[in-house]
DRENSELO-47930 format. One record per atom (N, C-alpha, C, CB): residue number from 0; residue in one letter; atom name; x, y, z. Coordinates in Angstrom, 1 decimal, always signed. Atoms other than C-alpha are relative to their C-alpha. Glycine has a CB too. Layout:
<nodes>
(node NUM, "a", "CA", (X, Y, Z));
...
</nodes>
This chain:
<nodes>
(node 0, "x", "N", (-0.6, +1.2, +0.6));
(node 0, "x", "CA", (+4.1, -4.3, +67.3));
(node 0, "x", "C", (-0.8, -1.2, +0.6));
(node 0, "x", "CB", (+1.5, -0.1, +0.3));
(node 1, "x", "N", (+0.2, +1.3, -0.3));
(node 1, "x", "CA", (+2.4, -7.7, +67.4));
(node 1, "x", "C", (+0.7, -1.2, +0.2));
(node 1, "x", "CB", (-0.5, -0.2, -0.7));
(node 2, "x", "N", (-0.9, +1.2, +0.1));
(node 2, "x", "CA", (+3.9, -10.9, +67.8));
(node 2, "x", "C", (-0.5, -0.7, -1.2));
(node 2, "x", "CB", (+0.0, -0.9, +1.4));
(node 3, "x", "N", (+0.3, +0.6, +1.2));
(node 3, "x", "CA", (+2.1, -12.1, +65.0));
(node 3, "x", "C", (+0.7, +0.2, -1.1));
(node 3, "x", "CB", (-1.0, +0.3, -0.2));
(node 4, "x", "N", (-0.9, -1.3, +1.3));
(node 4, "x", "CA", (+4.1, -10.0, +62.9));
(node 4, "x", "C", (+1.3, -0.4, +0.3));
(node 4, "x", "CB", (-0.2, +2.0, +0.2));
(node 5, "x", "N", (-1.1, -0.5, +0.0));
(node 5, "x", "CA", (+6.8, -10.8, +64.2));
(node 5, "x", "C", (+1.3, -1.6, -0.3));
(node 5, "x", "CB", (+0.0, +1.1, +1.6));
(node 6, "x", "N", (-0.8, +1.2, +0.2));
(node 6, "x", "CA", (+9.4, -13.8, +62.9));
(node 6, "x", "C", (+1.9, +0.1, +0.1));
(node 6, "x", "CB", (-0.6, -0.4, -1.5));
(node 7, "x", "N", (-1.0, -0.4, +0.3));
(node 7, "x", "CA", (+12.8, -14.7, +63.3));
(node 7, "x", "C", (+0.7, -0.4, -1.2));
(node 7, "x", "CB", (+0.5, -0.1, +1.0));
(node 8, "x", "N", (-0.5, +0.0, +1.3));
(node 8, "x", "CA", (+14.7, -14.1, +60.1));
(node 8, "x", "C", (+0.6, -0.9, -0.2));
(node 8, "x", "CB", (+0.8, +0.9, -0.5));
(node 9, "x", "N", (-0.5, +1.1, +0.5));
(node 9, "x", "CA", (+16.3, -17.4, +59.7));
(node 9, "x", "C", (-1.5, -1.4, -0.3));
(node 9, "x", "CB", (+1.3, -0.3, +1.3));
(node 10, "x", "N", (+0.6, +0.5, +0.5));
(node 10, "x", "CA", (+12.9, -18.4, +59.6));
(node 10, "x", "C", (-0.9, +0.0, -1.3));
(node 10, "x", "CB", (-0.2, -0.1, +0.7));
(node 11, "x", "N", (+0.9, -0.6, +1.3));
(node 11, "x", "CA", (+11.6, -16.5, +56.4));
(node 11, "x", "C", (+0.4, -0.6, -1.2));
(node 11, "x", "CB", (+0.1, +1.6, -0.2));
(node 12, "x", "N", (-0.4, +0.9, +0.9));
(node 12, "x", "CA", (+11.2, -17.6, +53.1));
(node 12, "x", "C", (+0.5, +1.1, -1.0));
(node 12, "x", "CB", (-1.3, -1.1, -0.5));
(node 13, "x", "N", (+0.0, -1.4, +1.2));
(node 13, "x", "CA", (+12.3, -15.3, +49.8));
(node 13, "x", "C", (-1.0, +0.9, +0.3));
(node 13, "x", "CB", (-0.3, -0.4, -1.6));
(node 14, "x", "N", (+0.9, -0.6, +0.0));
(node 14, "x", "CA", (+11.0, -12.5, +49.8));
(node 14, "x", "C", (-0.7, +0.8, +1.0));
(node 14, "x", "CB", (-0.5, -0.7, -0.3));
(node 15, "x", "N", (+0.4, -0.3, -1.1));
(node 15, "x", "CA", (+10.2, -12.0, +53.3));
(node 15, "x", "C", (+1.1, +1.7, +0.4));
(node 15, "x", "CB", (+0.3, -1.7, +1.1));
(node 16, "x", "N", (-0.7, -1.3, -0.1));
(node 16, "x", "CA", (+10.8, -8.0, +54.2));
(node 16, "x", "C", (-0.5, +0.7, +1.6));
(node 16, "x", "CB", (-0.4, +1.3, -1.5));
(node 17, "x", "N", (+0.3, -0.3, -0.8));
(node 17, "x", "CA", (+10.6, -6.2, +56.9));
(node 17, "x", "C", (+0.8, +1.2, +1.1));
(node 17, "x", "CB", (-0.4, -1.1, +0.2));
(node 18, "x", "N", (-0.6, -0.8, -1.1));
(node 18, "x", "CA", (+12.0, -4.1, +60.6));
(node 18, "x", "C", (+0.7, -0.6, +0.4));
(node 18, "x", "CB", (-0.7, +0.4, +1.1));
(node 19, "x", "N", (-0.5, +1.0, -0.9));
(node 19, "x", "CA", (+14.3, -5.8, +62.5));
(node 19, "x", "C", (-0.5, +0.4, +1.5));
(node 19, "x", "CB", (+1.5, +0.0, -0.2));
(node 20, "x", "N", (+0.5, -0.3, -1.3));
(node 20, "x", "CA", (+13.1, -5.4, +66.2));
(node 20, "x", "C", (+0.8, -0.3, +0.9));
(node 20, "x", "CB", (-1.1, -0.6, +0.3));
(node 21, "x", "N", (-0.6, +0.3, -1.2));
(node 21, "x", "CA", (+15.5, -7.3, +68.5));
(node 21, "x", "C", (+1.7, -1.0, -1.1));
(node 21, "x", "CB", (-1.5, -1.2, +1.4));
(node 22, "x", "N", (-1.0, +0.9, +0.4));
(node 22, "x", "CA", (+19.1, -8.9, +67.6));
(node 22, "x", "C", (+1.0, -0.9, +1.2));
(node 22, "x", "CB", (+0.9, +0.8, -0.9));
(node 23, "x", "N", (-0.8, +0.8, -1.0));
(node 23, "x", "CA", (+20.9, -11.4, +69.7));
(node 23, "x", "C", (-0.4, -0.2, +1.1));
(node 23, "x", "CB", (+1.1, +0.5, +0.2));
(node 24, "x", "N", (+0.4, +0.4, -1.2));
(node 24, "x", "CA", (+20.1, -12.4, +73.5));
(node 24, "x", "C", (-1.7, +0.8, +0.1));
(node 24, "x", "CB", (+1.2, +0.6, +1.2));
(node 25, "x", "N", (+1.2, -0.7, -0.3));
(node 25, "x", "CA", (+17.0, -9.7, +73.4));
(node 25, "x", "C", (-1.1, -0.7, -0.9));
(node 25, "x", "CB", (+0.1, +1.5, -0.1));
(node 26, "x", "N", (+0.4, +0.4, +1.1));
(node 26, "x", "CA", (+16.1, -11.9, +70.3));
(node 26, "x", "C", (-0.8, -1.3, +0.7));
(node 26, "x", "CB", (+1.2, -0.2, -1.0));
(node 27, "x", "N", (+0.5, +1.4, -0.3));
(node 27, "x", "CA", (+15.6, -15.0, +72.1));
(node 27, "x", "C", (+1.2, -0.9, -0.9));
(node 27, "x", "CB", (-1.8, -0.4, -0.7));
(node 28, "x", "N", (-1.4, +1.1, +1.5));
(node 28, "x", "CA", (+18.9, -16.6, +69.6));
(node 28, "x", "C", (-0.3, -1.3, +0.8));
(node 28, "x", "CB", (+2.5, +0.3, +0.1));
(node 29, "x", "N", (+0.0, +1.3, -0.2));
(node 29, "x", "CA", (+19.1, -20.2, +70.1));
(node 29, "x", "C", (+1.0, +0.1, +0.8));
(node 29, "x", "CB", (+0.3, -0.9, -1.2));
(node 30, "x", "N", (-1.5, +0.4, -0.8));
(node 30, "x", "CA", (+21.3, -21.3, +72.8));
(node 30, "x", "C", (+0.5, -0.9, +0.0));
(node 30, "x", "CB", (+0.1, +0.1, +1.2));
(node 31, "x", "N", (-0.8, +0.9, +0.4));
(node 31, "x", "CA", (+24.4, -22.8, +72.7));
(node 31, "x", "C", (+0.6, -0.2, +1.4));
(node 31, "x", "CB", (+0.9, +0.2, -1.3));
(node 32, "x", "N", (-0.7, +0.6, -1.5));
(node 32, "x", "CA", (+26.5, -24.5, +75.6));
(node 32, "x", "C", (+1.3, +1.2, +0.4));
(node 32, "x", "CB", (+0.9, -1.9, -0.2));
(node 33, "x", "N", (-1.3, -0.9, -0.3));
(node 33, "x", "CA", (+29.5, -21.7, +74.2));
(node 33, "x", "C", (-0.8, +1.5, +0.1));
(node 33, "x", "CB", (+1.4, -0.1, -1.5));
(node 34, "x", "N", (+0.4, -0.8, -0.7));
(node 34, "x", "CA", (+28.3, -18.6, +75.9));
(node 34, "x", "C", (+0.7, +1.1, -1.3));
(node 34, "x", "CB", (+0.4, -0.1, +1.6));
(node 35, "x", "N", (-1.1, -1.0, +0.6));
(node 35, "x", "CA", (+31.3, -16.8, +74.1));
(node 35, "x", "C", (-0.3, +0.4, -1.5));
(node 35, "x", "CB", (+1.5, -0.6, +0.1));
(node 36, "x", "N", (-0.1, -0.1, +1.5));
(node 36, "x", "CA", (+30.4, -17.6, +70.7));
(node 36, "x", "C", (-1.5, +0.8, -0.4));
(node 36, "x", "CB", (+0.1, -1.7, -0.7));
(node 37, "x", "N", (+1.2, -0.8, -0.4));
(node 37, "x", "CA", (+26.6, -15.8, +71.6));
(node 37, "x", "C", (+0.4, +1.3, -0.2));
(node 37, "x", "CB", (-0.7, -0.2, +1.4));
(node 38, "x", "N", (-0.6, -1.5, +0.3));
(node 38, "x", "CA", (+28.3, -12.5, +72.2));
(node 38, "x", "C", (+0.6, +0.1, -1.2));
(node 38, "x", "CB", (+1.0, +0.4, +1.0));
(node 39, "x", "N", (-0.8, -0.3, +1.6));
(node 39, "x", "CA", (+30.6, -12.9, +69.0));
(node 39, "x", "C", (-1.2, -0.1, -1.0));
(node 39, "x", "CB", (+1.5, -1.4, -0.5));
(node 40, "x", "N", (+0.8, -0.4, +1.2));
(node 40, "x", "CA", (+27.5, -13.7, +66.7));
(node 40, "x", "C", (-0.8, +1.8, +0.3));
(node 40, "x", "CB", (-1.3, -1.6, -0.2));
(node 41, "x", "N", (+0.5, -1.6, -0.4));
(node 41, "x", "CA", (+25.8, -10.6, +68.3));
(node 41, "x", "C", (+0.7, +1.1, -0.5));
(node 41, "x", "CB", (+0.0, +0.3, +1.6));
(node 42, "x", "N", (-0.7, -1.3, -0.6));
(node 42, "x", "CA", (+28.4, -8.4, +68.3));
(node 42, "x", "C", (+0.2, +0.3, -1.8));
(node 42, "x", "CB", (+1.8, -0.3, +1.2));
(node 43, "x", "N", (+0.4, +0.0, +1.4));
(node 43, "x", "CA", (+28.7, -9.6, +64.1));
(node 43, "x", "C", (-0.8, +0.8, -0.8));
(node 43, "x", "CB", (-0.4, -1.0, -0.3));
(node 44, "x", "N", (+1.3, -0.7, +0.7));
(node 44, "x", "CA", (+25.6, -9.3, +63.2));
(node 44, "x", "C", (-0.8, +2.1, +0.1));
(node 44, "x", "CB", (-1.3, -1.1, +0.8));
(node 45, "x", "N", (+0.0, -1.6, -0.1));
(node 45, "x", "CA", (+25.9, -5.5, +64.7));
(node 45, "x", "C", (+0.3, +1.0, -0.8));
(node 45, "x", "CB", (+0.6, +0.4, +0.8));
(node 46, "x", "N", (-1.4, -0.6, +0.5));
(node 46, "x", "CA", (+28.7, -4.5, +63.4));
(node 46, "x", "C", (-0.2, +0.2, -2.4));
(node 46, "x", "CB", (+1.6, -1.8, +0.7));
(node 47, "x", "N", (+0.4, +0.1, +1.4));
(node 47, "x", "CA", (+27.0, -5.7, +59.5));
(node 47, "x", "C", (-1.2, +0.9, -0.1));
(node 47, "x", "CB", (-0.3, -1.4, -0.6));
(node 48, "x", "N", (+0.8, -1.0, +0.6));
(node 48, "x", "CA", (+24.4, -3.3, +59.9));
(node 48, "x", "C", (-1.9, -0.5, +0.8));
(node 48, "x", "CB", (+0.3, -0.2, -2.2));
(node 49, "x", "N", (+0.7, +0.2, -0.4));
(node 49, "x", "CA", (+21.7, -5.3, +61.5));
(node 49, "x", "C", (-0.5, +0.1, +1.1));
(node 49, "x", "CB", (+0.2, -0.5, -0.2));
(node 50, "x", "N", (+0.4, -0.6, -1.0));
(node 50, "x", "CA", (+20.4, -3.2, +64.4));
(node 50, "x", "C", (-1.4, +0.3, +0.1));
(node 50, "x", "CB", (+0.7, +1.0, +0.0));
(node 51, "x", "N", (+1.3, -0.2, -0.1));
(node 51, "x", "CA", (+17.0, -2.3, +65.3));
(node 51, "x", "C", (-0.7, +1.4, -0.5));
(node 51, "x", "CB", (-0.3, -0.2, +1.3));
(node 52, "x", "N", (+0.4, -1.3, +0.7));
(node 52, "x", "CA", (+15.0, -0.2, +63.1));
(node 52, "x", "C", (+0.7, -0.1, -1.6));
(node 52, "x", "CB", (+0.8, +1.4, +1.0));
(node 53, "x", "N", (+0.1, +0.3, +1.6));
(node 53, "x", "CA", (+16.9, -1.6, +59.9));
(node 53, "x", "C", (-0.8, -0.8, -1.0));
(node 53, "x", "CB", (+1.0, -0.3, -0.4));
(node 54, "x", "N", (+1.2, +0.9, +0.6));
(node 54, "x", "CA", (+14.9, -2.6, +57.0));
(node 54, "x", "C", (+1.2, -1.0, -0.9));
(node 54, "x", "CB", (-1.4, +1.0, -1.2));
(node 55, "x", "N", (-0.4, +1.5, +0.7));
(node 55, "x", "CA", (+15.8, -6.5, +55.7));
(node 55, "x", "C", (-0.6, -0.8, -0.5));
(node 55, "x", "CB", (+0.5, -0.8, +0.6));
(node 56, "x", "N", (+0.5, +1.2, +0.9));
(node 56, "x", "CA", (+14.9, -8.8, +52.9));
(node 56, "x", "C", (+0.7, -1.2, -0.3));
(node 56, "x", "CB", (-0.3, +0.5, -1.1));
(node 57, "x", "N", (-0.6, +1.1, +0.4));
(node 57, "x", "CA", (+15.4, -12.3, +52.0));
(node 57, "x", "C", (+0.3, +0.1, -1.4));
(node 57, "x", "CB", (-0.9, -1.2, +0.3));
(node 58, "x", "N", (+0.0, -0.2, +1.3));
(node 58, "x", "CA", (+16.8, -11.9, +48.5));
(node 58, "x", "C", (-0.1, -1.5, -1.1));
(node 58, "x", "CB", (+1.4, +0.7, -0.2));
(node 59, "x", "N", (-0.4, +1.4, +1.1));
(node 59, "x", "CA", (+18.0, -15.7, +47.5));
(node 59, "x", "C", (-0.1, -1.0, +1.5));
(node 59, "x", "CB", (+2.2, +0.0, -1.1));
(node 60, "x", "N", (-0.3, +1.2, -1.1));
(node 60, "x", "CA", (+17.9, -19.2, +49.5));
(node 60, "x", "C", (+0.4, -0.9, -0.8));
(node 60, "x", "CB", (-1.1, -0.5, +1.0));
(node 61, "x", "N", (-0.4, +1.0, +0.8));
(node 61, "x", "CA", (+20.5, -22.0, +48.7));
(node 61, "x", "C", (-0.9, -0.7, -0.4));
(node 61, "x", "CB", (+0.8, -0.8, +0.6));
(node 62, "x", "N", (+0.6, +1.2, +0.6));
(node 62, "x", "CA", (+19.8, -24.9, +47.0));
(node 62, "x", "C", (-0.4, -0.8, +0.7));
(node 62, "x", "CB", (+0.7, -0.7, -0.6));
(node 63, "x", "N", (-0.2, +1.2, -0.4));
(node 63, "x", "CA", (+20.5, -27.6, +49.4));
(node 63, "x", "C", (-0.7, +0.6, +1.8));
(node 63, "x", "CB", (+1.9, -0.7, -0.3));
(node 64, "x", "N", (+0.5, -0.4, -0.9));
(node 64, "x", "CA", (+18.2, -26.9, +52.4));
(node 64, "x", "C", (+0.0, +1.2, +0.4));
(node 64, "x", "CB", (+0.2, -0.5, +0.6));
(node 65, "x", "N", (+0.4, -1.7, +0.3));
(node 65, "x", "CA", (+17.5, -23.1, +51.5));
(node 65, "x", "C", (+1.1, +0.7, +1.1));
(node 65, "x", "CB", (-2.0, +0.5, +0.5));
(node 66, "x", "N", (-1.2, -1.0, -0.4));
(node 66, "x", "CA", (+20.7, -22.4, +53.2));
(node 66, "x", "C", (+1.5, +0.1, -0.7));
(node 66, "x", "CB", (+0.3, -0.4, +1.4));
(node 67, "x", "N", (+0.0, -1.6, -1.1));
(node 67, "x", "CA", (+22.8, -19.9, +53.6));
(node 67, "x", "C", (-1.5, +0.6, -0.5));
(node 67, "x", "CB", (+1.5, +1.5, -0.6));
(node 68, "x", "N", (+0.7, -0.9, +1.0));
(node 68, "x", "CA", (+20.5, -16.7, +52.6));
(node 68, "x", "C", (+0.8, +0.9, -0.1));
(node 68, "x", "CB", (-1.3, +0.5, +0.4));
(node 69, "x", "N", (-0.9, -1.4, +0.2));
(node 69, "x", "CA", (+21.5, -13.6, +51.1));
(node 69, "x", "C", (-1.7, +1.0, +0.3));
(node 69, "x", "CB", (+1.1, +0.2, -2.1));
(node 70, "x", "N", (+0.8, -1.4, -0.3));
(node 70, "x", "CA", (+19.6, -10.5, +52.5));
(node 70, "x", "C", (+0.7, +1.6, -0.1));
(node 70, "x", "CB", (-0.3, -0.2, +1.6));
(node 71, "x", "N", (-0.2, -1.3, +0.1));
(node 71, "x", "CA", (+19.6, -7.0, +52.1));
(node 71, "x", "C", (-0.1, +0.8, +1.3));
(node 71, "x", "CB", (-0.7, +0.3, -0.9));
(node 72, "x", "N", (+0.3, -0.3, -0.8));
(node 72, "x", "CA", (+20.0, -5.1, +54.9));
(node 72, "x", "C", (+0.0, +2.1, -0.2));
(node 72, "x", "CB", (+1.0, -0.9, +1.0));
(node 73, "x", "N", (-0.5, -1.6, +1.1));
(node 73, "x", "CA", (+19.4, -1.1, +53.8));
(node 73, "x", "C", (+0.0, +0.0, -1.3));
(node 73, "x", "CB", (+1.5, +0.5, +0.0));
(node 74, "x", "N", (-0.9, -0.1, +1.4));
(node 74, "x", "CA", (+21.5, -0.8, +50.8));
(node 74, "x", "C", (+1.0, -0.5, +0.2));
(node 74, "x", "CB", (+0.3, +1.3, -0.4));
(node 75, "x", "N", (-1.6, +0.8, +0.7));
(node 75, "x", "CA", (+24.2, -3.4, +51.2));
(node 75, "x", "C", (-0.5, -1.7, +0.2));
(node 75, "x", "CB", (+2.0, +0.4, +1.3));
(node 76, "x", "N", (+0.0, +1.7, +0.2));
(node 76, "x", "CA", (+24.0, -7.4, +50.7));
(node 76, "x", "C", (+0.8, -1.0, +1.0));
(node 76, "x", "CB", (+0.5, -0.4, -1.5));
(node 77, "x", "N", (-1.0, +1.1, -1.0));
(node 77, "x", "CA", (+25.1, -10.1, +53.7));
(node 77, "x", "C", (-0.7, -1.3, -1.1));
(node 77, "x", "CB", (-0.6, -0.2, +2.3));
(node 78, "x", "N", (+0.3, +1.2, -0.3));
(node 78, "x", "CA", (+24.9, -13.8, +53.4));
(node 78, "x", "C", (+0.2, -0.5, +1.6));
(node 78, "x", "CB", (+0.7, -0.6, -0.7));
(node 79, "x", "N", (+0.7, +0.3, -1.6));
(node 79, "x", "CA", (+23.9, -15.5, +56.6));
(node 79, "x", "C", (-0.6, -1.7, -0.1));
(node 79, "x", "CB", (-1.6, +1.4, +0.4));
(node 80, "x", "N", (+0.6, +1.2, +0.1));
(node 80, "x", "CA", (+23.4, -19.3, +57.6));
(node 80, "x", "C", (-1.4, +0.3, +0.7));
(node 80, "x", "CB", (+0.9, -1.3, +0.7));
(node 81, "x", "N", (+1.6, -0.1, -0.3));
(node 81, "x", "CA", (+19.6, -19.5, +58.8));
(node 81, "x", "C", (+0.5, +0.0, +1.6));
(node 81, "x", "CB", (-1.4, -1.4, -0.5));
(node 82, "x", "N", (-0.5, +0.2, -1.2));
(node 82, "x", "CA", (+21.3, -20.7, +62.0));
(node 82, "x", "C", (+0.3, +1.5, +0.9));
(node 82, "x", "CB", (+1.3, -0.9, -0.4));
(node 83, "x", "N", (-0.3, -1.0, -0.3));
(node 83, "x", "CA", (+22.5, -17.3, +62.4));
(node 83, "x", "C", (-0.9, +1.2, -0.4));
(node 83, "x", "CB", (+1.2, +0.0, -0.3));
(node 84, "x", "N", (+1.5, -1.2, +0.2));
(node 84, "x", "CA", (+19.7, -15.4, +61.1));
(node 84, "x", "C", (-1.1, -0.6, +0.9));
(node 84, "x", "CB", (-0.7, +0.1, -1.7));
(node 85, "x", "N", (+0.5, -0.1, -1.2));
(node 85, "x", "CA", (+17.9, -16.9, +64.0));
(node 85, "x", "C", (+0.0, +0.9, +1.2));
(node 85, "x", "CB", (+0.4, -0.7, +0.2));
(node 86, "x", "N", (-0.2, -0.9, -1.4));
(node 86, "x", "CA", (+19.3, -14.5, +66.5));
(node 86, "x", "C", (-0.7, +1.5, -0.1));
(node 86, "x", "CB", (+1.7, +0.1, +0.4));
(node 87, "x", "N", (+0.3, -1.1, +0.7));
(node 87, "x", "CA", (+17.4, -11.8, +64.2));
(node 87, "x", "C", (-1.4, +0.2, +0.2));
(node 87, "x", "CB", (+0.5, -0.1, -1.2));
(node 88, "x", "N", (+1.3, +0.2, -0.2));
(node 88, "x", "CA", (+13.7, -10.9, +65.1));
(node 88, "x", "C", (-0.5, +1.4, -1.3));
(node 88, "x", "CB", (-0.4, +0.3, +1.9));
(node 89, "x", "N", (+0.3, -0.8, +1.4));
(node 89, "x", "CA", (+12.0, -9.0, +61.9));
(node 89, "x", "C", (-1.4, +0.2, +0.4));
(node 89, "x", "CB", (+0.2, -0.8, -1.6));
(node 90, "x", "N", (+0.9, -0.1, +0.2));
(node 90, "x", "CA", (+8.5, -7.5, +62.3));
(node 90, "x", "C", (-0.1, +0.4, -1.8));
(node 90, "x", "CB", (-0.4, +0.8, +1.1));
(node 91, "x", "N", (+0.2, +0.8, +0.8));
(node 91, "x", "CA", (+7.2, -8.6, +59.1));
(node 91, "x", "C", (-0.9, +1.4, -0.6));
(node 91, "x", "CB", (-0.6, -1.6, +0.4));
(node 92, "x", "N", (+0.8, -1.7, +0.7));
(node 92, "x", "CA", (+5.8, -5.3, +56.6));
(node 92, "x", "C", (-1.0, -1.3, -1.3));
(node 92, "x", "CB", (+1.8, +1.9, -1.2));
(node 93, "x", "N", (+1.4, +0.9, +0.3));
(node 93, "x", "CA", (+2.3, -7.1, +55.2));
(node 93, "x", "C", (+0.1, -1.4, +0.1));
(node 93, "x", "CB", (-0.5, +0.1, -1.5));
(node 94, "x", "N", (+0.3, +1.4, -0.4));
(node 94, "x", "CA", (+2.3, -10.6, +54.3));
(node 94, "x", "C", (+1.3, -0.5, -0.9));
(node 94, "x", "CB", (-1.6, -0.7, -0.5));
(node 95, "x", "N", (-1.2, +0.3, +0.8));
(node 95, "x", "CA", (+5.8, -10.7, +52.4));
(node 95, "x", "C", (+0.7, -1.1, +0.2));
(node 95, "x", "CB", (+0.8, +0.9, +0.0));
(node 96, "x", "N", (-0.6, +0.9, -0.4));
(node 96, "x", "CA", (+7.4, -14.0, +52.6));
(node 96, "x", "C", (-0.1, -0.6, +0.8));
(node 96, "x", "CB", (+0.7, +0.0, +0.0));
(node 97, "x", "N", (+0.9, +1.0, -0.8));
(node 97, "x", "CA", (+4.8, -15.8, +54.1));
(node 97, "x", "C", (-0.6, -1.1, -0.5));
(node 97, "x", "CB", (-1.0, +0.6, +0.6));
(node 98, "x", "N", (+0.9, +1.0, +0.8));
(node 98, "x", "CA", (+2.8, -18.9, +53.4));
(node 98, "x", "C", (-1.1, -0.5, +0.6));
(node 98, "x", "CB", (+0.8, -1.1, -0.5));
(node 99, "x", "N", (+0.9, +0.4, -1.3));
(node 99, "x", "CA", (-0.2, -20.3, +54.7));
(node 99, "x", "C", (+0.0, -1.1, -0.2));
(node 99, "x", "CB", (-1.4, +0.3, +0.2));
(node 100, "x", "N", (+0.3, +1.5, -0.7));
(node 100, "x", "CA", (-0.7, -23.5, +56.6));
(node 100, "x", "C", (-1.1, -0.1, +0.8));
(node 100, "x", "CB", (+1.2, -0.4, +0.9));
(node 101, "x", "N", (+1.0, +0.1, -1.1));
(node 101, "x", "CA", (-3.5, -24.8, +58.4));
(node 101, "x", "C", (-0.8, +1.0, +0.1));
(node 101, "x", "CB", (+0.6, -0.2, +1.2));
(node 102, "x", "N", (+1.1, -0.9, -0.5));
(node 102, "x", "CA", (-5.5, -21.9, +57.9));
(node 102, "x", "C", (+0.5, +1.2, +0.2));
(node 102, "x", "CB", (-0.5, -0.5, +1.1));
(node 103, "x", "N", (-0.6, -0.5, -0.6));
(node 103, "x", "CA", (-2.6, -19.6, +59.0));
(node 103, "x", "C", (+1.1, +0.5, -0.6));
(node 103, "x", "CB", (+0.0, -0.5, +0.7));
(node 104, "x", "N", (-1.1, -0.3, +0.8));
(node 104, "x", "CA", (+0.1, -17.6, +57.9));
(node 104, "x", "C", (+1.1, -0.1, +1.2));
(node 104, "x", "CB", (-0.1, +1.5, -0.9));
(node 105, "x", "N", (-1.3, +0.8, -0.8));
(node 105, "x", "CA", (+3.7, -18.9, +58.7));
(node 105, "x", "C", (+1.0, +0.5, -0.8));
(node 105, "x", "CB", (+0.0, -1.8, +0.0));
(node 106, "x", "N", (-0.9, -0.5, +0.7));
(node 106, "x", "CA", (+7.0, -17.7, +57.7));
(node 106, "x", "C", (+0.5, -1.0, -0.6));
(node 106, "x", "CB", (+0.7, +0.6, +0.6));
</nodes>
């Protein structure tokens, strides 16, 4: 596994498929001041299927600042604010819901 490859799912655009590799604290998540509410998204996002080693795609992104998303995780369908698909690390299978910038591909 590269790091190049490797984005976190609240940062992908449609389209974007892939592994999941790390969820919650091992992820790097965003930190917040409530400690408690870290463990409860973790313990969520487990519990829906999002463990390491499942495969997940971006299916749809709102309207109004491409949030929520709906992903596929397997064979069943979440929604998910980006916020919370942050705490989600995805090695990235080719160049699927990527874009380039600068030269460079960017999720």
């Amino acid at each position: 596994m590269t790091t190049a490859n490797v984005v976190k799912l609240g940062h992908g655009r449609k389209g974007l498929s892939g592994t999941v590799v790390a969820v919650g604290a091992a992820a790097g998540s965003p930190g917040s001041s409530d400690i408690q509410f870290d463990v409860e998204l973790e313990r969520r996002l487990l519990e829906i299927g999002l463990v390491e080693g499942a495969h997940v795609e971006i299916l749809h992104e709102g309207f109004i600042g491409r949030d929520p998303i709906a992903i596929r995780v397997d064979s069943m369908r979440v929604a998910l604010r980006r916020r919370e698909a942050d705490a989600v690390l995805v090695q990235i299978d080719g160049g699927a819901g990527m874009r380039r910038q600068g030269g460079r591909d960017v999720a």
